[in-house]
N, C-alpha and C positions, 0 to 999 in steps of 0.2 A: 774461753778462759773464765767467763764467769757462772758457769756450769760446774767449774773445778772447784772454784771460790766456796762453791754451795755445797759441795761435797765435801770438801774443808773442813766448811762450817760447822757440816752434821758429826763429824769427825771428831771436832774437839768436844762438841757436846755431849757424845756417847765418854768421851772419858771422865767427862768432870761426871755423868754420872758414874763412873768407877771407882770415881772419887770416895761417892757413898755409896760405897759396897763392903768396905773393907778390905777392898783388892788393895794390895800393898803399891804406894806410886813411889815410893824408893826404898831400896833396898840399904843396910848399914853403910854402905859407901857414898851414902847420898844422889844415887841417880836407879834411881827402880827404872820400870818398863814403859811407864805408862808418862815417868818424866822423857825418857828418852823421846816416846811417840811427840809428848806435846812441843819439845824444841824441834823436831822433825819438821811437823809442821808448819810452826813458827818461821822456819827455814823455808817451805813449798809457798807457804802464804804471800812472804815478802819476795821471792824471785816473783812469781804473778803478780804483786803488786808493781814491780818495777818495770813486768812487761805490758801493763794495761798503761800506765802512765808515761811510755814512751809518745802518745799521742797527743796529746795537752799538751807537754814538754816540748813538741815542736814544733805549736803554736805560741809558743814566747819567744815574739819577735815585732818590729814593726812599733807605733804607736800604740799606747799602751795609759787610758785614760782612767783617773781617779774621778769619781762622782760620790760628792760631798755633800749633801746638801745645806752644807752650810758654806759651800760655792760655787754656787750655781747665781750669785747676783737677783735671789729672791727668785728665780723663774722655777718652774718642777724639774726635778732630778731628772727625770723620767726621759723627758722633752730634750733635755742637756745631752742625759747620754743618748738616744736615738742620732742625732744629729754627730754627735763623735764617731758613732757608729756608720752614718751615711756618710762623712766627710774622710771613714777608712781605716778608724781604730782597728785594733785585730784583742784589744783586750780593754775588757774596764775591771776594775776592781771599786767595790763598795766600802766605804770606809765614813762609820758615823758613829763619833766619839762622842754623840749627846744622848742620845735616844737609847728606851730601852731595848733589847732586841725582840720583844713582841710588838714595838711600835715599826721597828725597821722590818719585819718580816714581810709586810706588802710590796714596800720596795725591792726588795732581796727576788721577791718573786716576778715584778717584772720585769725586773733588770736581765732576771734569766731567760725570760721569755723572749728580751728582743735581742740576746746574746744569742741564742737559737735561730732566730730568724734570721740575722745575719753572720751568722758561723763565725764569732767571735767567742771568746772565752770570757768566763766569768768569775773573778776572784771577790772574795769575801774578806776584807782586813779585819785581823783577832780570832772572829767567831765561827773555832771549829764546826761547833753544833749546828749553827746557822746556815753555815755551805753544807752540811751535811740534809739538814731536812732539804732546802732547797734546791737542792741538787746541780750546785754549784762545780766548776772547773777545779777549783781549789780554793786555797786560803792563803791570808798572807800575813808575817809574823813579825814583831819585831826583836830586840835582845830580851826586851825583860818578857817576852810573852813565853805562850805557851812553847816548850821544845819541840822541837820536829817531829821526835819519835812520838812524845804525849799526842799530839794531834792525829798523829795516825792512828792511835786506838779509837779517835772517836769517827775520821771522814773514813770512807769509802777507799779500798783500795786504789781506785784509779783517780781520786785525787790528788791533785799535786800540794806541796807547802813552796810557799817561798820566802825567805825569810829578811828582811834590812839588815846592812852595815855600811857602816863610818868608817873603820881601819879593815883595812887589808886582811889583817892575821885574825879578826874577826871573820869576814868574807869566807876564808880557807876552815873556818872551825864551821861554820855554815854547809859548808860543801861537804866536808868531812862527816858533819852528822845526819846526812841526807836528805838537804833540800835540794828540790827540785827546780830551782832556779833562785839566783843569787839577786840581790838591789845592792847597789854600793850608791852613796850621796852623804851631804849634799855636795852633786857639781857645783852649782852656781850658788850665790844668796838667794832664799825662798822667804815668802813672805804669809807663806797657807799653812807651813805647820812649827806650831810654836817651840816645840819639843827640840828642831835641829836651826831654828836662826842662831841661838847662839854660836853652834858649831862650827870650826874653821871651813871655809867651804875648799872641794878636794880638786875642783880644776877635772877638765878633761884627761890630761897626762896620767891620772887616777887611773880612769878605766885603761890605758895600754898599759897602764904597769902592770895591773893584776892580769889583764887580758891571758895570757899564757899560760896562768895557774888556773884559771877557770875551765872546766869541762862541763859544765851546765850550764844554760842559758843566762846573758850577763844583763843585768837590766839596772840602765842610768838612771838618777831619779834627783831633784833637788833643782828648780829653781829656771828649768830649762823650757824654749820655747824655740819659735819659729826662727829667731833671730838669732838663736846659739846652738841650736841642734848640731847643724855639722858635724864639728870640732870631735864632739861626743863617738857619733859615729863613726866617723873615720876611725878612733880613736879605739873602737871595738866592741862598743855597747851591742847586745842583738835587741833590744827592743829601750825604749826611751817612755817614761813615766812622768806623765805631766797632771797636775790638775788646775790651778786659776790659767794659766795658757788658752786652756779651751772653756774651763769653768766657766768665767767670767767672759770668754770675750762675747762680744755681741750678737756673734752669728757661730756658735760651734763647729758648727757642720765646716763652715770655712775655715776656722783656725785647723778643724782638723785636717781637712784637705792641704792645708799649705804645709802644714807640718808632716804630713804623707811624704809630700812634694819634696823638700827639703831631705827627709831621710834617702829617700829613692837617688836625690842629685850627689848624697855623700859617699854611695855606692852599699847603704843599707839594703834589708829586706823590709818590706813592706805589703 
């Protein structure tokens, strides 16, 4: 498929130079020949985008760990996520609301290095561009960010997006505009991002409510750890998003283990 991709590629390029040629790209009814070809394509492009990204897509599941570094309780990000990773994560995502992203681009790269090494996914919170050099799983969005579709002109077709929400009818406008996997939160009171403490927290019952209207992978996020996971799961989460949980605790590797532990006893994947 990514042979096709390239052949796409060269595709649209020989048009835009048709562009500059004087070749006519629409006719007085507003769709010449050359518009027809380019929504053609547009049309071949995204069926292959949605078939390369069926794979990433079902890797969202399981524990599913945020590395912050501004919670990691002073120790290296690095160090934090490897150990999440050994204790059984199946995904981290990067997420650093201080730094510029030429400072973050070390990290980015070897977060993807040990996401590789242990066949875990690597998501990027915000920075299109970022997953895109680094060659990142995907990216992760919130309301006010970039749109879904906007972010797909900049990553890789077989990148996934996924995007946060708080209400439900949010959620389903998410699904609707094609992301590749949904966050609903916060479950519980959270105390690592300032932006949702104020927010009413949504309880377990959240995720079965929506559960039914979800056909993309469902992912809990807000406040949850070893001692509340269950609920969650049972409840229909497919993967569960934690960061001071394992951030902070004292031996990562462990928290993430127990929290494996826990998804596996509620009858999750993991």
């Amino acid at each position: 498929m990514t042979e096709t991709l390239e052949i796409l590629h060269q595709a649209r390029a020989s048009l835009n130079l048709l562009d500059g040629t004087g070749y006519p790209a629409r006719t007085a009814d507003g769709d010449g020949p050359v518009s027809r070809l380019r929504h053609a394509l547009d049309d071949l492009e995204e069926g292959i985008g949605r078939e390369l990204r069926r794979t990433p897509s079902a890797g969202v599941y399981g524990l599913y760990v945020i590395i912050d570094p501004e919670v990691t309780g002073g120790r290296d990000p690095v160090e934090v996520a490897r150990g999440a990773l050994m204790g059984g994560a199946k995904m981290l995502q990067l997420r650093d609301k201080v730094r510029e992203k030429g400072q973050v681009l070390p990290l980015a790269r070897a977060l993807k290095g040990l996401c590789v090494e242990y066949g875990a996914l690597l998501i990027v919170n915000d920075h299109a561009d970022l997953a895109a050099v680094v060659g990142a799983d995907g990216i992760h969005v919130g309301q006010g960010d970039l749109p879904v579709a906007e972010a797909r002109r900049i990553l890789h077709p077989r990148q996934i997006v996924g995007r946060s929400n708080h209400l439900p009818e949010e959620l389903l406008e998410s699904q609707a505009h094609g992301a590749d996997h949904v966050a609903l939160g916060a479950i519980y009171p959270t105390a690592t991002k300032s932006s949702i403490r104020s927010r009413a927290t949504l309880g377990p019952d959240a995720v079965r409510r929506v559960r039914e209207s979800v056909n993309v992978p469902l992912v809990a996020i807000g406040g949850i750890n070893a001692e509340n996971v269950e609920p969650v799961v049972k409840a229909g989460a497919d993967a569960v998003c934690v960061t001071g949980a394992v951030g902070l605790a004292p031996d990562p590797e462990e928290a993430s283990r127990r929290l494996v532990e826990k998804i596996l006893q509620a009858g999750g994947k993991a």
